[in-house]
Structure formats: C-alpha cells, structure tokens
Backbone as CSV, one residue per row, in Angstrom:
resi,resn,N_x,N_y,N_z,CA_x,CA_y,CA_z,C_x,C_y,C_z
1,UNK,26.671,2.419,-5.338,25.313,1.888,-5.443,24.341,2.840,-4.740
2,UNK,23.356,2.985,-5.336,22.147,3.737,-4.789,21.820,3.530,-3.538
3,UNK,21.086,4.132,-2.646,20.626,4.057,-1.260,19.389,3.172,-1.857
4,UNK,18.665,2.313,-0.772,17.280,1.686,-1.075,16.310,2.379,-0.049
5,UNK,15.299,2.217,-0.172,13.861,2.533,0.366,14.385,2.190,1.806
6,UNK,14.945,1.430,2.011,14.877,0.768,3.503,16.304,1.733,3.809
7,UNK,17.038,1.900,3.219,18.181,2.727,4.015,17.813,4.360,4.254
8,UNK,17.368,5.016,2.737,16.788,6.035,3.309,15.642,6.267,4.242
9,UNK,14.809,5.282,4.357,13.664,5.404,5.543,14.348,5.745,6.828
10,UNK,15.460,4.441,6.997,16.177,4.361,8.205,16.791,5.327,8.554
11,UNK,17.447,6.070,7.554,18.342,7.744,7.843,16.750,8.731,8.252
12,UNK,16.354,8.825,7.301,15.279,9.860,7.153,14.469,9.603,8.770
13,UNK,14.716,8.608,9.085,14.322,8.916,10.958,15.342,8.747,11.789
14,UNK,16.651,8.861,11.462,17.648,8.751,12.296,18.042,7.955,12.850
15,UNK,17.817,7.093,12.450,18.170,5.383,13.304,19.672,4.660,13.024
16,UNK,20.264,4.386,14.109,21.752,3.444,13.250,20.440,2.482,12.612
17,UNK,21.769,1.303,12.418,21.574,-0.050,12.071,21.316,-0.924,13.274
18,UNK,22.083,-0.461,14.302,22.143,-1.700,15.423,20.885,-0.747,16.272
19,UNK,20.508,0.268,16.769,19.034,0.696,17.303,17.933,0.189,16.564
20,UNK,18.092,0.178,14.781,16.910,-0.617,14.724,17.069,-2.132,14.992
21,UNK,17.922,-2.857,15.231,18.056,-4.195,14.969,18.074,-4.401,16.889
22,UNK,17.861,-3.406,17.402,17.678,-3.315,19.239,15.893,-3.181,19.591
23,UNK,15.415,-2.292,18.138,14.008,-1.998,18.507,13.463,-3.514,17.691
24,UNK,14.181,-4.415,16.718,13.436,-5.219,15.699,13.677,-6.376,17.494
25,UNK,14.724,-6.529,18.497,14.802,-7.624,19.879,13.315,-7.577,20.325
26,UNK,13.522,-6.226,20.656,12.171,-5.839,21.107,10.656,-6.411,20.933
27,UNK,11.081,-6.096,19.559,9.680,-6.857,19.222,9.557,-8.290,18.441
28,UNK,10.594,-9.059,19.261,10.907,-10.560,19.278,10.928,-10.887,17.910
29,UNK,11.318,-10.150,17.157,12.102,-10.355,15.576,13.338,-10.044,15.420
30,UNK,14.282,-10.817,15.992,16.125,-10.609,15.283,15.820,-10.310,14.289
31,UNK,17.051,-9.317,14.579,17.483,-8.389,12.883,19.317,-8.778,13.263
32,UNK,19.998,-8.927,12.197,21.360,-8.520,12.230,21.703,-7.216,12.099
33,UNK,22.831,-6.704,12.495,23.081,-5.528,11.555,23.796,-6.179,10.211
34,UNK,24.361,-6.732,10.603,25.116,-6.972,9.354,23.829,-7.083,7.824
35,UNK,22.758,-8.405,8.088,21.622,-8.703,7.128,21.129,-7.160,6.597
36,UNK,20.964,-6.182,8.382,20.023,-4.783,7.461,21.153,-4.245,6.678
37,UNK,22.215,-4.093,6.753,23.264,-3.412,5.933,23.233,-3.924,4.556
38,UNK,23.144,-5.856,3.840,23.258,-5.841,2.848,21.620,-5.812,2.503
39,UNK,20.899,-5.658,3.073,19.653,-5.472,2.587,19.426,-4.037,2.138
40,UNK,19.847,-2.807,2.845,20.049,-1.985,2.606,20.606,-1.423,1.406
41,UNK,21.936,-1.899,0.888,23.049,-2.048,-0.041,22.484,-2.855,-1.304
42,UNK,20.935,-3.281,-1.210,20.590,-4.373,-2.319,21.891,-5.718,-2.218
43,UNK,22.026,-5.769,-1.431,23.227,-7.251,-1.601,21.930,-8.738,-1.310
44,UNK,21.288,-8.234,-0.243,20.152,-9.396,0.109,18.867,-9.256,-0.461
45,UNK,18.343,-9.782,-0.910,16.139,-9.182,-0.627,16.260,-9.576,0.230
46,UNK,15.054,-8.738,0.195,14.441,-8.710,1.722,13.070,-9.451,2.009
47,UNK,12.961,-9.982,2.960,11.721,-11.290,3.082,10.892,-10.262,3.647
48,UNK,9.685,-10.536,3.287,7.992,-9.973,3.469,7.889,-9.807,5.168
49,UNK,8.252,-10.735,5.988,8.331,-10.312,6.967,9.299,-9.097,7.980
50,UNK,10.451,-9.220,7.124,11.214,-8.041,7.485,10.409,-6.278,6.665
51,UNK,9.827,-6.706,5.952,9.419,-5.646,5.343,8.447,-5.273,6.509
52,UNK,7.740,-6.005,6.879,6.323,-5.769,8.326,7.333,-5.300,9.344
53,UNK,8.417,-5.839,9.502,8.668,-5.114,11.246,9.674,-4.169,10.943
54,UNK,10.451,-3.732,9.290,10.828,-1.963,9.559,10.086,-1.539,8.954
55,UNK,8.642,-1.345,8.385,7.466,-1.015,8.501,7.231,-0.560,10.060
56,UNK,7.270,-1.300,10.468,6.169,-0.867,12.011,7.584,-0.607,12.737
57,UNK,8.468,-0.453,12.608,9.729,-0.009,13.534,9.612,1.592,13.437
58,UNK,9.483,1.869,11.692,9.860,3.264,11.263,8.368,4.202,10.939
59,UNK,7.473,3.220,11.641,5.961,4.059,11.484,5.769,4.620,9.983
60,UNK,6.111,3.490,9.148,5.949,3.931,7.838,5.362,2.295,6.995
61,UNK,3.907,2.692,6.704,3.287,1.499,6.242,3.447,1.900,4.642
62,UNK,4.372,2.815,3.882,4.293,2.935,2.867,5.426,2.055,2.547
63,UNK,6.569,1.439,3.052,7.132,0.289,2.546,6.537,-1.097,2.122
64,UNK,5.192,-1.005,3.157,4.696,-2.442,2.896,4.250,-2.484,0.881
65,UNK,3.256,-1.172,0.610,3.249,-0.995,-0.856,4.534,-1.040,-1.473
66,UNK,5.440,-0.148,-1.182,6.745,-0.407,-2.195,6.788,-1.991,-2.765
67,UNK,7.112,-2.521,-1.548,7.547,-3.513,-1.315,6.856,-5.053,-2.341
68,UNK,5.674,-4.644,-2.440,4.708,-5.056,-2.762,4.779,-4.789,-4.608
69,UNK,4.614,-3.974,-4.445,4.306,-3.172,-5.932,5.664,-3.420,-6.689
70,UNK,7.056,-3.286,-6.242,8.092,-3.122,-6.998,9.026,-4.176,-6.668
71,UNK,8.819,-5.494,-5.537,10.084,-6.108,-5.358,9.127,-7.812,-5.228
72,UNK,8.358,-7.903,-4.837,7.697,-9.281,-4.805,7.108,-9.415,-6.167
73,UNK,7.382,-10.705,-6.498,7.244,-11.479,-8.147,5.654,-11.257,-8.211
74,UNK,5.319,-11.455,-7.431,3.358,-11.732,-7.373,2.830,-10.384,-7.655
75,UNK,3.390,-9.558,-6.792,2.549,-8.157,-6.237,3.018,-7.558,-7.214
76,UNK,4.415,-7.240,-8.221,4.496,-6.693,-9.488,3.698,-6.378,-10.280
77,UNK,3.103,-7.873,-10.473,2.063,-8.065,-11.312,0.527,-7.193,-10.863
78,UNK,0.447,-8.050,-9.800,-0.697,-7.354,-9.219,-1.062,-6.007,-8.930
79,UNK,0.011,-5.745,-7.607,-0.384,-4.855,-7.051,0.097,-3.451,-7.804
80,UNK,-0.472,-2.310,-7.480,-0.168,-1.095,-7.742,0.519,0.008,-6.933
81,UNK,1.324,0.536,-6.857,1.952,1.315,-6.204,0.799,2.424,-5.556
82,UNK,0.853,2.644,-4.648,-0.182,3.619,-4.179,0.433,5.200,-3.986
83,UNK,-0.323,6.224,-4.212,0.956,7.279,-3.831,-0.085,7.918,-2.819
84,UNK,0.795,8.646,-1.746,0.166,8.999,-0.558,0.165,10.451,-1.021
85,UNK,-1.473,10.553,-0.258,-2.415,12.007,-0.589,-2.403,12.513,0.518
86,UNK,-3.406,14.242,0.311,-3.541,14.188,1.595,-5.070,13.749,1.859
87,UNK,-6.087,13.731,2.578,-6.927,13.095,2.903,-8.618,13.714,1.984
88,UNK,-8.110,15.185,1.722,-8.902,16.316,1.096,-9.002,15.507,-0.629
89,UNK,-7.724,15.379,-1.062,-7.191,15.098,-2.240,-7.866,13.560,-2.312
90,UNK,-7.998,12.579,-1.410,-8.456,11.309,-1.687,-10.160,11.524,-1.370
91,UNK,-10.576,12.233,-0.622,-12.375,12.190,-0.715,-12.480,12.614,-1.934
92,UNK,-11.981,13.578,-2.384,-12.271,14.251,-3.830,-12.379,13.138,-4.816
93,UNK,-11.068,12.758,-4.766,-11.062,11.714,-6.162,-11.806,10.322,-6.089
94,UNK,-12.491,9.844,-4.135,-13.038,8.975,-4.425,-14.823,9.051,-5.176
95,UNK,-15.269,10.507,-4.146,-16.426,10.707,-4.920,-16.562,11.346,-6.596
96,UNK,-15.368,11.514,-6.930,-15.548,11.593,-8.497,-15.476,10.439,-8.801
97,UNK,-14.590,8.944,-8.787,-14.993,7.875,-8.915,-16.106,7.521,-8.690
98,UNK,-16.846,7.838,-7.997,-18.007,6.907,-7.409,-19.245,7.537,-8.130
99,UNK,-19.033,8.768,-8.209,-19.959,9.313,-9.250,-19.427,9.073,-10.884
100,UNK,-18.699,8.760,-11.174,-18.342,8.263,-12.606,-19.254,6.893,-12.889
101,UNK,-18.969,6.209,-11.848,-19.622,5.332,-12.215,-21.093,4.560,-11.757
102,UNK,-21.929,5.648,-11.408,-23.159,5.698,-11.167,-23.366,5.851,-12.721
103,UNK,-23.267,6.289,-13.150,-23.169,6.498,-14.375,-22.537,5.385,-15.480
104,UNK,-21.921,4.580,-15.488,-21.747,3.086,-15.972,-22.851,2.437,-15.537
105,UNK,-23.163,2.658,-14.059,-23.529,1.212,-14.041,-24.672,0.474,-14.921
106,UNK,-25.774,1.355,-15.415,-26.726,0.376,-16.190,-25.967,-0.161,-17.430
107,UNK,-24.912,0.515,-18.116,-24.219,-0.263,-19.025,-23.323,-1.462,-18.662
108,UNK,-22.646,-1.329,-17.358,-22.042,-2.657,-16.916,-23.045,-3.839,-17.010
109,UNK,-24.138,-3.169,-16.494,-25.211,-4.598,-16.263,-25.801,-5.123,-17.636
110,UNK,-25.840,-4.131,-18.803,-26.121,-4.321,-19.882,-25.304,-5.171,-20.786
111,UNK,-23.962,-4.763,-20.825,-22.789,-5.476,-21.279,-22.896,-7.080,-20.361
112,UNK,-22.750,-7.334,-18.795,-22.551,-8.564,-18.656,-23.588,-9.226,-18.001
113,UNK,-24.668,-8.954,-18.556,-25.673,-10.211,-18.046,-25.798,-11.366,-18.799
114,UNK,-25.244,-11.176,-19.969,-25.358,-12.882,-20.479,-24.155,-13.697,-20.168
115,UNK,-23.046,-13.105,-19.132,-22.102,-13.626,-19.065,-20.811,-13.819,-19.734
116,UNK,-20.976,-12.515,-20.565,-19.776,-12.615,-21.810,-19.984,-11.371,-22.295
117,UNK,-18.327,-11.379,-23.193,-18.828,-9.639,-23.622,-18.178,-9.860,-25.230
118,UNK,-19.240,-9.289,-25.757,-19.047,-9.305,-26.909,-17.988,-8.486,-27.420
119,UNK,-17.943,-8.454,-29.182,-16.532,-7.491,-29.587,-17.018,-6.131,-29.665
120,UNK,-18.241,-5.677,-29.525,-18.950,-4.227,-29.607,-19.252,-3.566,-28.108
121,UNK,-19.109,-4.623,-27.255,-18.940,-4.665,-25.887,-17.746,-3.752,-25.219
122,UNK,-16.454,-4.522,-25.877,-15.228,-4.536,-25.248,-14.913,-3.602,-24.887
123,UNK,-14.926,-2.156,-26.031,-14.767,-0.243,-25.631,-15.063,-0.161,-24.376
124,UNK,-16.537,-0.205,-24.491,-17.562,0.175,-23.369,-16.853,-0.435,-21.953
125,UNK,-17.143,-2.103,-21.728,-16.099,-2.553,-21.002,-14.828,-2.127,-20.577
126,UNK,-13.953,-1.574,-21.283,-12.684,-2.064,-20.809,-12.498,0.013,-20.064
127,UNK,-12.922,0.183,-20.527,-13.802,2.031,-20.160,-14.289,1.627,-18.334
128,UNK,-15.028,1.272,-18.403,-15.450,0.477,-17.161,-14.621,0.203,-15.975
129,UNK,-13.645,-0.899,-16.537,-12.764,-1.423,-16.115,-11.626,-0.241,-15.700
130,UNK,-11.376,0.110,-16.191,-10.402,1.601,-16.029,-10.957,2.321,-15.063
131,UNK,-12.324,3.097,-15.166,-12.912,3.750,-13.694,-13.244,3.181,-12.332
132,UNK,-13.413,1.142,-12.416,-13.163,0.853,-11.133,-11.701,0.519,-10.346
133,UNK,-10.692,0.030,-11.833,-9.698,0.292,-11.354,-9.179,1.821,-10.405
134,UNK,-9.983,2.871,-11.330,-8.920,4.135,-10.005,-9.834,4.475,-8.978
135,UNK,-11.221,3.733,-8.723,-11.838,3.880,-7.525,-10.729,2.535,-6.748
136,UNK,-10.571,1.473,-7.129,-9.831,1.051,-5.968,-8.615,1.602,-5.525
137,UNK,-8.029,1.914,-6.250,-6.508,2.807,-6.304,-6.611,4.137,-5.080
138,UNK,-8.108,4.304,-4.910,-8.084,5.449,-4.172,-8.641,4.955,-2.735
139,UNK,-9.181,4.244,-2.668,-9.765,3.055,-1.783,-8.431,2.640,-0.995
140,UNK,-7.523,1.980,-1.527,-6.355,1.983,-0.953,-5.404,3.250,-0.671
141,UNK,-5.282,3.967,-1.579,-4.803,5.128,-1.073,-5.116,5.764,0.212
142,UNK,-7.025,5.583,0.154,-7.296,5.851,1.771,-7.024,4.953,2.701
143,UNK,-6.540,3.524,2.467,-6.679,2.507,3.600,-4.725,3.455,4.122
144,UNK,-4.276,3.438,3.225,-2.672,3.588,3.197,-2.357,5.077,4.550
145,UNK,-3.706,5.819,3.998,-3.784,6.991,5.331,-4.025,6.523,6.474
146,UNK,-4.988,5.813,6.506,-5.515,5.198,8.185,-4.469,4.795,8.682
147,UNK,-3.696,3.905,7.835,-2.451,2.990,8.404,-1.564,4.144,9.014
148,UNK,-1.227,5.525,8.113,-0.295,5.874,8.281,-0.654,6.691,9.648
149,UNK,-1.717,7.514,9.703,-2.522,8.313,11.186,-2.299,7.112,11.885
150,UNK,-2.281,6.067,11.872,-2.362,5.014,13.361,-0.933,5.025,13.691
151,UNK,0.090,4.928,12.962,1.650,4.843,12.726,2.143,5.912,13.700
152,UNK,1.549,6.973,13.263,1.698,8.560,13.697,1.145,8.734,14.801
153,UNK,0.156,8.128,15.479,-0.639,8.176,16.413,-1.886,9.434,16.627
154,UNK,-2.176,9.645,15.271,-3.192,10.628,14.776,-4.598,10.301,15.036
155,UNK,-4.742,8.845,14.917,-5.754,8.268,15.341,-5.379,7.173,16.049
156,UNK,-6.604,6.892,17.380,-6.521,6.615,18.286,-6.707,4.988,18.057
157,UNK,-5.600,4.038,17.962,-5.662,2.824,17.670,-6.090,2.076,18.501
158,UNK,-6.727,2.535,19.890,-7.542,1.432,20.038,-8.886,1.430,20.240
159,UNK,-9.121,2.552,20.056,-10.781,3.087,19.725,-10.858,2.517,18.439
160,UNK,-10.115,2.760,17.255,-10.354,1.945,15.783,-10.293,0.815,15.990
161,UNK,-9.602,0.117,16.766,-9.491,-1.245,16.832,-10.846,-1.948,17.189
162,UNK,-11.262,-1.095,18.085,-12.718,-1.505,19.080,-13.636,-1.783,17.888
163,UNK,-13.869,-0.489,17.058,-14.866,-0.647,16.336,-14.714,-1.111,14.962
164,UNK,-13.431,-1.787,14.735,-13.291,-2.574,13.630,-14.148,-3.571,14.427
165,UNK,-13.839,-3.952,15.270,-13.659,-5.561,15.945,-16.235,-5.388,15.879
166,UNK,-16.478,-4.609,16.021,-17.503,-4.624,16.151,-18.461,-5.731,14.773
C-alpha cells in the first residue's frame, strides 16, 4: 500500500510514530501509535481534529488543505486544493486577477441587477465566475503562505497576532 500524506510528512521531518504521539501529550491531544500507524497505512480516516494537531506538530498547514480538498465529504465538493507558491508568483497572479476584473466589473453589474441572468447573460457570467474563482484560489494560496512563514517562524507570530487582533 502506498505511503499517505500523513506518513510521508512524518518521515520527511524525521519523526517516529511514538515522538509524534509524545509531541501530540504535549499538546494535551493523545495520539496512539498504534491509531497514527493505521491512519498512516489508510486502515483508519482520520478525524479533522487530528488533521489540526499533525498539522501544527509537523509545521505544515498544507495538510489542513489536503485534507480538506481530497478526504472530507463536504470540502471535496467545496473546497479546492491550493498549491503552494512562492510569494513573487502569488502577488503576480493576484494583481492579474484583480486587474482582470476591473474590467468585468461594469458587466457583472450589468448582467445582475435585475436579479437574474438571462440565457444571453450566461457566457458573459459564467466568464466572470471563472476569474473570481482564481482570484480566490490565489487569496488562499496567499493565506496558505502566512500560515506556512508562521509554522516556520518567518514571521513573527505574535506581532501578527497583535495586529490581527486590532
């Protein structure tokens, strides 16, 4: 059977099973070894909350997307897999989004001010719909960096914290 996301994370930083399930005491979340092994092995899923604390064990907030995007019934649907940039690569593509659609916008407002969209509409629309979809895609892509610089300790989490909290 294949390795999973959660076993190679766990190698790829060198961790047994029982050090992470010593660092998961720690932070007053029992882990078994035995549970991370068949979770590992795909024998168990894995519950949303175990996904948050070897997330934050292995300073890697890109499981929480996996996790999200490819193994929860909801977030399948929903969510989108995000792929990590570097930070150059996500300003770029957000201000080409954002300038794409400076450029929609008097047609968005044109198409839905009566509250409905017609069948001569829909092109135009669904055109639309596609360029705010990959402005959010990149929107998260950047939230997915912050997470990961705080993980890393690249940025200073409690100076961000301060001025979230503002």
């Amino acid at each position: 059977m294949a390795d999973t996301i959660y076993k190679g994370t766990r190698k790829k930083h060198g961790l047994t099973r029982d050090e992470v399930c010593d660092e998961a005491s720690l932070l007053n979340a029992p882990l078994q070894p035995e549970r991370l092994e068949r979770i590992e092995n795909g024998k168990f899923s894995i519950t949303p909350d175990e996904v948050l604390l070897l997330s934050k064990i292995y300073g890697e907030p890109t499981l929480c997307n996996h996790y999200c995007s490819k193994e929860c019934p909801i977030g399948k649907k929903y969510v989108p897999e995000i792929e990590v940039k570097d930070l150059s690569q996500i300003i770029l593509e957000m201000l080409f989004s954002l300038n794409s659609m400076k450029n929609s916008q008097e047609r968005l407002i044109e198409i839905t001010s009566n509250g409905q969209i017609n069948d001569d509409e829909i092109r135009d629309f669904v055109s639309i719909q596609r360029k705010l979809e990959k402005l959010s895609m990149t929107i998260e892509s950047l939230q997915l960096w912050v997470e990961q610089m705080l993980a890393d300790e690249k940025i200073n989490l409690e100076k961000y914290n301060e001025i979230i909290k503002e």
